[in-house]
N, C-alpha and C positions, 0 to 999 in steps of 0.2 A: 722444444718445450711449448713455445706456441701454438706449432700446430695441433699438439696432444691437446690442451687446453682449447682451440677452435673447436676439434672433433667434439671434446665432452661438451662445450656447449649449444651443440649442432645436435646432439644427442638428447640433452637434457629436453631441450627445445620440441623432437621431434615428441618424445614422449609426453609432454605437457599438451600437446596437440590432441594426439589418441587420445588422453587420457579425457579431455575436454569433448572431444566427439563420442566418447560413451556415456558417457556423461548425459551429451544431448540426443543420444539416441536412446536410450532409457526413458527418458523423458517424452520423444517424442513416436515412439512405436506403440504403445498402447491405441494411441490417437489413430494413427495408421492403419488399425487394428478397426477400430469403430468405424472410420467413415467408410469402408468397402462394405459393413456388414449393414449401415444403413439404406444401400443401395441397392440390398439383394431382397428380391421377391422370394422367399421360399417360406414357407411354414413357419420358422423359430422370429421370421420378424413378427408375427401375434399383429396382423392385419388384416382387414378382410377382403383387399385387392393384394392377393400372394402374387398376380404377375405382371403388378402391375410395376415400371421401373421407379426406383426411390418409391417406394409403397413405403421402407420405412421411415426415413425422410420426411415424408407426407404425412405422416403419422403424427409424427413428435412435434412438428412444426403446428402445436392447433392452440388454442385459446391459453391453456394451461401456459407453455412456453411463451405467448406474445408475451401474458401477465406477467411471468415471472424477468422476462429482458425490460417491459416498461419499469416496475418496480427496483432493478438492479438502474438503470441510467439513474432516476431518483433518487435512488440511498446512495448512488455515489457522486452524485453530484450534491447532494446538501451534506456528505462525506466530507468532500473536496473543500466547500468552503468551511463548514466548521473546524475541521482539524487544523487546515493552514493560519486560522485565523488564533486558535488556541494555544496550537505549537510556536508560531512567532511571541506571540506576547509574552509567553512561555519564557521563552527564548530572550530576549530580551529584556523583562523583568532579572531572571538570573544573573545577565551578565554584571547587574551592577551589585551584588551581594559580598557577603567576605564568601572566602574559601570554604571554611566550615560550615557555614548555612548551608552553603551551594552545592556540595557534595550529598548534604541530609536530603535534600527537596531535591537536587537532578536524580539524585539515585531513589527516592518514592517514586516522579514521573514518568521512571521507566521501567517499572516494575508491569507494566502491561506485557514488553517485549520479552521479561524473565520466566515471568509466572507460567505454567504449559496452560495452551490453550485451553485445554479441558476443563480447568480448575476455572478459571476467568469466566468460562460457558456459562457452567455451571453454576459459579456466584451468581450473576448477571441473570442466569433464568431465573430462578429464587427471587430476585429484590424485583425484578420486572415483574413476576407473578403476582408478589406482594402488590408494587402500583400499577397493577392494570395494563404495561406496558407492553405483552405479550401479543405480539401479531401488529402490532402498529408503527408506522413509520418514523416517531420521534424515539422508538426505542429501537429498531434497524441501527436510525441514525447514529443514536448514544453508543450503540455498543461498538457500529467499525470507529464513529472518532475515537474512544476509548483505544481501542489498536492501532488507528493512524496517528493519532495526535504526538505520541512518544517520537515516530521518526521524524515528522516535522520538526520537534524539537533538539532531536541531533542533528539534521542538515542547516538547519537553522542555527543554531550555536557551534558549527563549525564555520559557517563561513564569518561569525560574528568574530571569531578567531583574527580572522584578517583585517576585519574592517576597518577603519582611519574615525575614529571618534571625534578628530579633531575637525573633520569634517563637517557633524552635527555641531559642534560648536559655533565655526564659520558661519553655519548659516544661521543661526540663532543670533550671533553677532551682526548679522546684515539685519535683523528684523524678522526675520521668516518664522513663523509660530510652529508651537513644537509637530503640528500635526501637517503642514506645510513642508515644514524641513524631513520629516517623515517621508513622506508621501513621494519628494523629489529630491531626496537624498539617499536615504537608508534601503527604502524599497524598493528603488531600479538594481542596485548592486547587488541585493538577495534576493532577488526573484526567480534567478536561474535557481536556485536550491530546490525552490515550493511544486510546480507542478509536478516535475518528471520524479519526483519520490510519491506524490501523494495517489496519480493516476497509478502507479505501479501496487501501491496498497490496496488502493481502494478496490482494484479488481483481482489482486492474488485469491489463492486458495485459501490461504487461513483466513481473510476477512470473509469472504463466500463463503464460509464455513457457519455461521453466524445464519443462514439459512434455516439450520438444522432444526433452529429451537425460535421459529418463527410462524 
């Protein structure tokens, strides 16, 4: 009976693997697809050194492309700190409410992560249009914190889950002003939460999507 029970979970196991490697190769064969075809000289790369090597490469790599990588470091680094900064306080303001406020107002600030892209796009071109904000970097900005800000505020109110309040108190009790006891209390033990979601947003495909209508 055990060993029946090994097999099937030697099985399950193998199959979650496969199933995980199609997964990532779906994923990552299109890619595999493109970088051969930027290396080839012939006609369909639309160059005017067809033999020359990486003609297409050479191509795509020119002003256009700088512009558009300097502008992406920028929108995701004033990204980066706007939303972490939002999503904490965020986060932190709610833990201290009743239940039923906090379900009203957690479930509005996450309606960015619900609502389909499209629809969100779409609002957001419109009211941008309205103020001017189309094609400018305070409106890039608004729109990925608007789609970052939400996860901040789940990673962020989960680790608040665990955290020891009585902590914050300790140290308030010694004298240490609330932004003090902050700063070397609260924010070393959360900080693992804030980068490694926000850099993973700030450069996915749905916030780079946000391109479109720029």
């Amino acid at each position: 009976m055990a060993k029946t029970q090994g097999l099937e979970q030697t099985f399950w196991r193998a199959m979650l693997y496969v199933a995980s490697l199609m997964v990532i190769a779906f994923l990552l064969v299109p890619i595999l697809i493109v970088v051969p075809l930027s290396f080839s000289g012939e006609a369909r790369s639309a160059t005017h050194c067809k033999d020359c090597p990486c003609a297409g490469t050479r191509k795509s790599w020119g002003p256009v492309w700088q512009a558009s990588l300097e502008n992406s470091i920028i929108v995701a680094s004033l990204t980066t700190i706007a939303s972490t900064v939002l999503g904490t306080m965020a986060a932190i303001g709610l833990s201290s409410l009743k239940l039923r406020l906090f379900k009203a107002i957690y479930g509005m600030l996450l309606l960015p992560m619900v609502v389909p892209l499209i629809i969100t796009a779409l609002g957001i071109y419109f009211a941008f249009a309205y103020m001017g904000l189309l094609g400018s970097y305070l409106g890039l900005v608004t729109a990925h914190t608007l789609l970052a800000a939400p996860f901040v505020l789940v990673t962020v109110h989960a680790s608040l889950q665990r955290f020891d309040w009585t902590l914050m108190q300790a140290g308030a009790s010694l004298g240490g002003r609330p932004l003090k006891v902050f700063f070397e209390i609260m924010l070393p033990l959360i900080l693992q939460a804030w980068l490694p979601e926000q850099h993973s947003r700030s450069s996915s495909p749905s916030t780079r999507s946000w391109w479109l209508f720029s």
